[in-house]
C-alpha positions, 0 to 999 in steps of 0.5 A: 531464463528471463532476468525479473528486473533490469538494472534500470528497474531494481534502481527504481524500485530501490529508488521508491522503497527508500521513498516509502521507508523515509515517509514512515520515519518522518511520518508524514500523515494525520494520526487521530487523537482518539483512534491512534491510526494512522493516514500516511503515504507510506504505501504511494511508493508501493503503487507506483511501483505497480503502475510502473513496473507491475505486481512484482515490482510493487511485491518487490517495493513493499517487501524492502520498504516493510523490512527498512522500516523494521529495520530503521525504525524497529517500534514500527514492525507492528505497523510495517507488517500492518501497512503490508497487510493492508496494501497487498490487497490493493495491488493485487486487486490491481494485478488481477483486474489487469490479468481478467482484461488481458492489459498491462499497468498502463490501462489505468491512465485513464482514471476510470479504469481503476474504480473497479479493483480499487472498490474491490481492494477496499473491501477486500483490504477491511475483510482482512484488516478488521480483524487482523487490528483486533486480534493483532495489532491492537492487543501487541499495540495497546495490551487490549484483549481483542474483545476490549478492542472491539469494545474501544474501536468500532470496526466501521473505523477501521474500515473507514480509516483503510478505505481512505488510506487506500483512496489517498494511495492509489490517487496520489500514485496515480496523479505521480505516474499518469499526470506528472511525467514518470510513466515514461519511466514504465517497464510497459511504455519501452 
């Protein structure tokens, strides 16, 4: 039986949960004054997990990042079970665009490849956002009943703030793999 990761991997992928866990505690980011969401780089580690090492490693990475945060920071389980929503399906978009192609993460080096699944991730991502903030995390956050959420944050805000959220994502992760050295690290460049 196949191991899931190398050593060499899990160190990685250790690596980049402490990354995405250290980020939410510092909170690095632009919260809005009026909406109280948040733009953050939380979930770069968790793309760059893909990039590097696949859907599992990127599985993996938002999994331990999501419970560290929890963990270390237990008023942000709301938002680590948020951040989680969210970002699964970016990378599984990733996953599946790669699976229809028949190529591994290396394939989005070139930056154009990726404008499909991350235009799919992004609708994908505000189908199950939208009402995930209005029926959860807004009524544990604030108290509002999901009707006075609805009434107070439009949803084209949610998808709005989402759809930034995960261009910021994917181009940072994208930048920090392809074009600053760290795909030789890769489990697909060995």
């Amino acid at each position: 039986m196949k191991k899931m990761f190398s050593t060499r991997e899990l160190a990685y992928l250790g690596a980049l949960a402490a990354v995405s866990a250290a980020l939410q505690l510092f909170h690095l980011g632009y919260q809005s004054a009026q909406w109280g969401m948040w733009i953050d780089f939380v979930a770069v580690t968790w793309i760059m997990a893909f990039f590097l090492f696949g859907v599992k490693a990127s599985f993996t990475v938002s999994l331990l990042g999501a419970v560290i945060i929890t963990l270390f920071a237990p008023d942000t389980w709301l938002g680590a079970s948020m951040k989680w929503m969210a970002t699964m399906p970016v990378f599984l978009s990733l996953y599946l665009f790669l699976v229809i192609k028949k190529e591994n993460p290396g394939y989005f080096r070139n930056w154009k490849n990726i404008i499909v699944p991350v235009i799919l991730g992004i609708i994908v991502r505000s189908l199950i956002v939208i009402p995930v903030n209005y029926f959860y995390a807004i009524p544990i956050w604030t108290g509002m009943t999901p009707g006075q959420a609805m009434g107070a944050i439009p949803w084209y805000i949610i998808a709005g703030f989402n759809s930034v959220q995960t261009l910021i994502e994917v181009i940072i992760a994208h930048l920090l793999v392809f074009k600053s050295g760290f795909q030789k690290y890769a489990a697909w460049n060995e």
